[in-house]
C-alpha positions in Angstrom: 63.0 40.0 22.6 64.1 38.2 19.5 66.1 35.3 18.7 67.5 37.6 16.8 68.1 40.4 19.4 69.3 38.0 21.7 72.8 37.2 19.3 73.3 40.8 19.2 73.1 41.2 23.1 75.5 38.1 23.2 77.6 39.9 21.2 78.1 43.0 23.2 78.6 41.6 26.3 82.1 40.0 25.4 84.2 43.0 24.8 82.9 44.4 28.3 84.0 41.3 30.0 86.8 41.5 28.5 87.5 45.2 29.2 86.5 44.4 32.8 89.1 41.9 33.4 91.5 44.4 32.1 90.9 46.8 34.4 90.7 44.5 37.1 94.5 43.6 36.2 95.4 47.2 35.9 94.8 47.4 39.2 95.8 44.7 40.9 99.1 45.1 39.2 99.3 49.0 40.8 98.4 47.2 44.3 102.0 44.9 43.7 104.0 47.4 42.6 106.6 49.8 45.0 105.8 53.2 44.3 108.5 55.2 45.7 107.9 58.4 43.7 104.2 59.2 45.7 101.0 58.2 47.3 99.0 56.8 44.5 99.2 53.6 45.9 97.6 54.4 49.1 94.6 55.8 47.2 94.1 52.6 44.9 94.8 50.1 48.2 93.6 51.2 51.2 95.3 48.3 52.7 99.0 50.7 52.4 97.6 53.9 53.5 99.4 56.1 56.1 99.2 54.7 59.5 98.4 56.6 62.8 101.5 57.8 65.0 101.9 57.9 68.4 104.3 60.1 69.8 105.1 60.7 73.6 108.0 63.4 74.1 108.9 66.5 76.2 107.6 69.5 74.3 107.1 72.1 77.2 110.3 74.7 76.5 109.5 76.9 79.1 107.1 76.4 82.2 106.7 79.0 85.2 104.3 79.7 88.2 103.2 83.2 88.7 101.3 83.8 92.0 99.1 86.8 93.3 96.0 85.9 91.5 93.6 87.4 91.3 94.3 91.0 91.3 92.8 93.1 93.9 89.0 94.0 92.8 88.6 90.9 90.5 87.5 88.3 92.7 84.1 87.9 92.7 84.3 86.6 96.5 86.6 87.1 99.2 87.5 83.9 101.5 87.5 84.8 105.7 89.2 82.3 106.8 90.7 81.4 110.4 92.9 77.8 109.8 96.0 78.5 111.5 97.5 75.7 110.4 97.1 76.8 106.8 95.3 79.7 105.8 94.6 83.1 108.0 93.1 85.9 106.0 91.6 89.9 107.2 89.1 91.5 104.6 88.6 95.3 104.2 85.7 97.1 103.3 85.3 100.3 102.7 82.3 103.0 102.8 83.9 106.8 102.2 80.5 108.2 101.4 78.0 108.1 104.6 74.3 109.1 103.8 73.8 112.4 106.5 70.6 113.4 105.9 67.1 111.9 105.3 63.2 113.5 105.0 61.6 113.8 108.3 58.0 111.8 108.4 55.4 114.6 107.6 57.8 117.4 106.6 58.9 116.7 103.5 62.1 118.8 104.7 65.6 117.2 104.1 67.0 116.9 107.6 70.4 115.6 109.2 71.2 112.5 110.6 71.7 113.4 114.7 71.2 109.9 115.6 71.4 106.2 113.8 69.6 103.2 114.9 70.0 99.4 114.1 73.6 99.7 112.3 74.5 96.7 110.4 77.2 95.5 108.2 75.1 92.6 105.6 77.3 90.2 104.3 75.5 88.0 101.7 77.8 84.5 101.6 78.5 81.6 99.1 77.2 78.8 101.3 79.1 76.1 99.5 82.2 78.0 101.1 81.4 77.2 104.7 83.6 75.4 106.6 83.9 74.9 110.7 81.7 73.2 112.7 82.7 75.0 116.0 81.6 78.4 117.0 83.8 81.5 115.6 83.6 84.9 116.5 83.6 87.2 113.1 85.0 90.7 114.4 84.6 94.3 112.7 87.0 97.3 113.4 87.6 100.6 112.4 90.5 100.5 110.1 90.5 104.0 109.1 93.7 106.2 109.0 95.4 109.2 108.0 99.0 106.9 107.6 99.0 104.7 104.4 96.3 102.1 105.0 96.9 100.4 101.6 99.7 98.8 103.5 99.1 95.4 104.8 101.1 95.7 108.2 99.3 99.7 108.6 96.3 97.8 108.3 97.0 94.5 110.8 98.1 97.4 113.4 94.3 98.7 113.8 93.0 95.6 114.3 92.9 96.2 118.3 90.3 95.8 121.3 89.9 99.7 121.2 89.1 99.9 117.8 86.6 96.6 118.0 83.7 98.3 116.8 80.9 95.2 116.7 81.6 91.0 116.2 78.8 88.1 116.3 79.3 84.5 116.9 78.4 82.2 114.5 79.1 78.5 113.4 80.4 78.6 109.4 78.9 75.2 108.3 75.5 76.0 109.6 75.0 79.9 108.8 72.4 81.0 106.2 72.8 83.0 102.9 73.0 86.1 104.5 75.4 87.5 108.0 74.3 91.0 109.4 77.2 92.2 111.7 76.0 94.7 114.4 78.2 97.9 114.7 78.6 100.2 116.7 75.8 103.4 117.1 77.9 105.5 118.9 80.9 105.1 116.4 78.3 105.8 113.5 77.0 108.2 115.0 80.3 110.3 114.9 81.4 109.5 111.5 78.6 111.0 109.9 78.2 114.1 112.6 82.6 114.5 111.5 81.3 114.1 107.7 83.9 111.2 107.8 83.7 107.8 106.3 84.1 104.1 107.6 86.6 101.6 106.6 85.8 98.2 108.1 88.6 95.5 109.2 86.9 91.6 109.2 88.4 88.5 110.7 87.2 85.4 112.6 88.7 84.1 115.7 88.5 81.7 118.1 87.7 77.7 115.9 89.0 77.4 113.0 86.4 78.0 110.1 86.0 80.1 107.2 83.3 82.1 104.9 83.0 82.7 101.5 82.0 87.0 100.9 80.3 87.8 98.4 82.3 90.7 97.1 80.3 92.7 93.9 81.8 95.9 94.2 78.4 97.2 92.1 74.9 95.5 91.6 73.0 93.0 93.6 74.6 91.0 95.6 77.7 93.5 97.1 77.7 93.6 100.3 76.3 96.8 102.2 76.2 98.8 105.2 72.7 99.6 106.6 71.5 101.7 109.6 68.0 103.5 110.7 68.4 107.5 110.0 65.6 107.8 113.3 64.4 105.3 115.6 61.2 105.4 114.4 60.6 102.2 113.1 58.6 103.6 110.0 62.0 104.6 108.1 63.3 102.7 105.7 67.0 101.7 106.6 69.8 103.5 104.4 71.9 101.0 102.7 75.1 102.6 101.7 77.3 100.5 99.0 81.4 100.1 99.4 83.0 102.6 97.4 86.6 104.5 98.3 88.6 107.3 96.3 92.0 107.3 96.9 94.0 110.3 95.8 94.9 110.4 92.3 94.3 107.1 91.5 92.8 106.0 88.1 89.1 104.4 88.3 90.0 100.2 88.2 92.8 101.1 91.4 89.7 102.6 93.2 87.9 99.8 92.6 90.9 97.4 93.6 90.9 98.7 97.1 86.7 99.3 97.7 87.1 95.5 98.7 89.7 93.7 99.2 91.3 90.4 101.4 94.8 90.9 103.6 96.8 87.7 103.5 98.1 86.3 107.1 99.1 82.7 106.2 99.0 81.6 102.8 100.3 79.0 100.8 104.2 77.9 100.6 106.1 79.4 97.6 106.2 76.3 95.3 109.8 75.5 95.7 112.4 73.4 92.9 111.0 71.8 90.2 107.8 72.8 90.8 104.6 74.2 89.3 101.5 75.5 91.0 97.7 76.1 90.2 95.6 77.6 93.1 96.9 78.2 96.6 96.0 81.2 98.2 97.2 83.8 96.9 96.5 81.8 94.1 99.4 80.9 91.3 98.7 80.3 87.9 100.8 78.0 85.5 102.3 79.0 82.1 103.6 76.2 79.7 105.1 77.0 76.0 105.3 74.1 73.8 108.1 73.3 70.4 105.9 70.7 68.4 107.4 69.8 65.1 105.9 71.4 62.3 105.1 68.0 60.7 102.6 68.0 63.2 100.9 70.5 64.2 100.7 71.5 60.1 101.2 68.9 57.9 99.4 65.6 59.7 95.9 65.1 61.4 95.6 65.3 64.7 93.1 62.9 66.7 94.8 62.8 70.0 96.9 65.1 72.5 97.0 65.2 75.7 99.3 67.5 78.4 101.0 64.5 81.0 102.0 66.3 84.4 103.1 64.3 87.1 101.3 65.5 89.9 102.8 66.2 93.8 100.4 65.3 96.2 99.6 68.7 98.6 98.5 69.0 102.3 97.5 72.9 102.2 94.0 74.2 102.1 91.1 71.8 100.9 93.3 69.2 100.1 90.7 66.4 99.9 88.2 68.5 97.7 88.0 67.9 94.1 88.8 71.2 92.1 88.3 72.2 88.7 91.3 73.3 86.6 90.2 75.9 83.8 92.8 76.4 81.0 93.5 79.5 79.3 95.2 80.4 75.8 97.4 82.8 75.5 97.1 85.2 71.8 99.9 87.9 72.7 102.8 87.6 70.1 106.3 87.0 71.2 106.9 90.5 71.5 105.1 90.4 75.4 107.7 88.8 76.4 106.0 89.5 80.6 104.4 86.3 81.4 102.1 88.0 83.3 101.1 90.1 80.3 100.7 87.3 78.5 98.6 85.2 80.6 96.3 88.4 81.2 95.8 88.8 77.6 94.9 85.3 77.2 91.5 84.0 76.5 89.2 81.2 78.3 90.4 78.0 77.0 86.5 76.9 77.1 85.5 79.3 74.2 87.9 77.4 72.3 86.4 73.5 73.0 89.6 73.4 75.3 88.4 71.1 78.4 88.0 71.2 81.9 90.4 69.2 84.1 89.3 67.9 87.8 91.9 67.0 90.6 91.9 66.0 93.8 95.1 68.3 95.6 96.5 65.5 97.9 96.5 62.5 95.0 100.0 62.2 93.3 101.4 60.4 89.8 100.3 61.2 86.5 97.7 63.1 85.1 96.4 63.5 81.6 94.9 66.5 80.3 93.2 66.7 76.9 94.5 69.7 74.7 93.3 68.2 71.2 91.7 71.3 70.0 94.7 73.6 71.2 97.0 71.5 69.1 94.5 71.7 66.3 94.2 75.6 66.6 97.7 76.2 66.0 97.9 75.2 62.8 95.8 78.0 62.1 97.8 81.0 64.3 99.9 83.0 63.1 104.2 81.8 64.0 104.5 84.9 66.0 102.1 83.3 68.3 103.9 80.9 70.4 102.1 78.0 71.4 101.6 77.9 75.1 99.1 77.2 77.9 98.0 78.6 81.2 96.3 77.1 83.9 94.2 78.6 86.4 92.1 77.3 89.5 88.0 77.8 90.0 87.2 80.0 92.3 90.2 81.5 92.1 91.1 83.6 95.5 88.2 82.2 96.9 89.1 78.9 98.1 92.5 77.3 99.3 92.9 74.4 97.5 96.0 74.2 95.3 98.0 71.6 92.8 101.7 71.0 92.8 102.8 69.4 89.5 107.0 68.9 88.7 108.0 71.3 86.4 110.5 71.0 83.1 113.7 71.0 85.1 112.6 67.6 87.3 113.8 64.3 86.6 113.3 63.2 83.5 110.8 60.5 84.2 108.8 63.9 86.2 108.8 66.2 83.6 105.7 67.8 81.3 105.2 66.1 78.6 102.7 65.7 75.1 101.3 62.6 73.8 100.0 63.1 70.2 98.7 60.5 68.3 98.6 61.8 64.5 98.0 60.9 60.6 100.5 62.0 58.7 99.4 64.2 55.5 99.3 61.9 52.3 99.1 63.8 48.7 97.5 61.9 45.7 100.3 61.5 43.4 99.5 59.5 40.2 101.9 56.7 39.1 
């Protein structure tokens, strides 16, 4: 470049500096300055921004324990259990249409059924719900009646020697995938010469143990009752799936009561103060939150967690570690049934809502992480109230249960919500 050129670029470069230093002043003066009217200084100084909140108070406005879960026909598996000390369960099965005719070998002609052979009632099992290590003895019997057998006490009253109708000895922790009950021929026999039906009582006795039933009313997997139509060992065995139709009764009814489990000794109710998850029947837990709107709408959310203070409990699989599944409830504050509300709910999993894990006999505090249910709320509708259930895992399928100390506690006991917020800054300028 020129001598020349060089002057002029000499010349430029002044008023820049100059405007640099300017601006440079500007703002260091907007840094200094109070601005009481809005949040302009925060965006020009980082250094006076909002700070994170935490917050640690009793939100929950109403909590309640609802037991009986699940409803008869939901479960997925049925727990036999003999633990007199804590749980004592009875399952019913029931098989109202008998198969009373088969083709003859060679015929082709559709005959009937005079004689069975090799009767069996196959029980495919959930092995990781084994427990005993003694022998038990797992007893079938004829429950069927003409008096009102969907009555527990109707039921427990025909489970007597002379309606034993097979049993086989086992021990639970060391059984396969599979128990096949031997029944009675003779009894089989009759039902299906009387066009009648079988309705099969289960227990165990003797040790204490138990067994998880796998209970699909319909598909692979249900359990089934199987016998020979000859005793010609070239016959296929008829398998017969549980299915019952009681009088009148809508489909999902006849469904609850194709199989079901009979409570002896359950759980204890859960008393003062107290909430409960699991059990057998199993409870679940409903919580309904008041969080200030500065909140849950007009901050950022990067913490929340649910604080229960947990009671430490002696009943069922105390010592096991159990999963704690949350649920969401959508209904408006018109269902104002709990119940009805916590059916209508939805898996708190879709919704990013985690998983808890406790052990039933620990105690003190426990923290559950509810971050994205605080989160969603900004987003539902006011008629929604913002709430959370609780449920167990294998719900009605295992014993295990969690006591935590409800709203009306102590105050040091009670539910409460730790948040750690931003509150919402708006750029404002000076």
């Amino acid at each position: 470049m020129s001598e020349g050129g060089r002057w002029s670029w000499a010349r430029m470069r002044a008023p820049l500096l100059v405007l640099s230093m300017l601006t440079a002043s500007v703002v260091a003066a907007a840094c200094t300055e109070n601005l009481d009217g809005g949040a302009a200084c925060p965006s020009l100084c980082p250094e006076q921004s909002e700070q994170f909140r935490d917050t640690t108070f009793e939100a929950v406005v109403l909590d309640s324990s609802l037991g009986g879960y699940p409803a008869l026909g939901i479960a997925s598996n049925l727990l036999l259990a003999n633990r007199p000390d804590t749980l004592v369960t009875r399952t019913i099965m029931r098989f109202d249409v008998l198969t009373s005719s088969y083709f003859a070998n060679g015929t082709g002609a559709l005959d009937s059924i005079t004689t069975v052979d090799s009767v069996y009632l196959k029980l495919p099992l959930d092995t990781t719900g084994r427990r005993g290590t003694s022998p038990v003895t797992l007893e079938a019997y004829d429950v069927d009646t003409t008096a009102s057998d969907t009555v527990p006490a109707v039921l427990r009253s025909l489970f007597r020697p002379d309606r034993l109708i097979g049993s086989i000895t086992l021990t639970p922790s060391s059984t396969g995938d599979t128990v096949r009950v031997p029944l009675s021929k003779t009894v089989m026999q009759a039902k299906i010469a009387a066009r009648s039906r079988l309705r099969v009582g289960l227990r165990l006795s003797g040790n204490s143990g138990q067994l998880r039933l796998r209970a699909f009313t319909f598909g692979v997997g249900a359990s089934t009752l199987e016998y020979d139509a000859a005793t010609d060992t070239s016959y296929r065995p008829i398998v017969i799936t549980a299915q019952t139709t009681l009088p009148g009764a809508p489909a999902d009814v006849n469904q609850a009561y194709t199989t079901y489990s009979l409570t002896d000794v359950g759980s204890p109710l859960p008393g003062a103060n107290t909430l409960v998850v699991g059990g057998f029947p199993a409870y679940r837990t409903y919580l309904r939150f008041n969080v200030p709107l500065r909140i849950t709408d007009s901050s950022t959310i990067v913490r929340a967690e649910l604080l229960l203070t947990q009671q430490r409990s002696r009943f069922g699989n105390a010592n096991d570690t159990v999963a704690v599944y949350p649920l969401v409830p959508a209904a408006t504050a018109e269902v104002t049934d709990l119940r009805r509300a916590i059916d209508l709910a939805a898996e708190g999993t879709l919704l990013s809502v985690d998983t808890a894990r406790f052990v039933p006999s620990d105690s003190g505090q426990k923290a559950l992480n509810v971050l994205s249910l605080t989160r969603s709320w900004r987003a539902q509708p006011t008629t929604v109230p913002r709430a959370l259930a609780l449920r167990i895992a294998l719900e009605g399928a295992q014993p295990a249960e969690l006591r935590f100390f409800s709203r009306t506690a102590a105050p040091a006991l009670r539910p409460k919500l730790r948040i750690t917020f931003l509150p919402k800054s708006e750029f404002v300028l000076p």
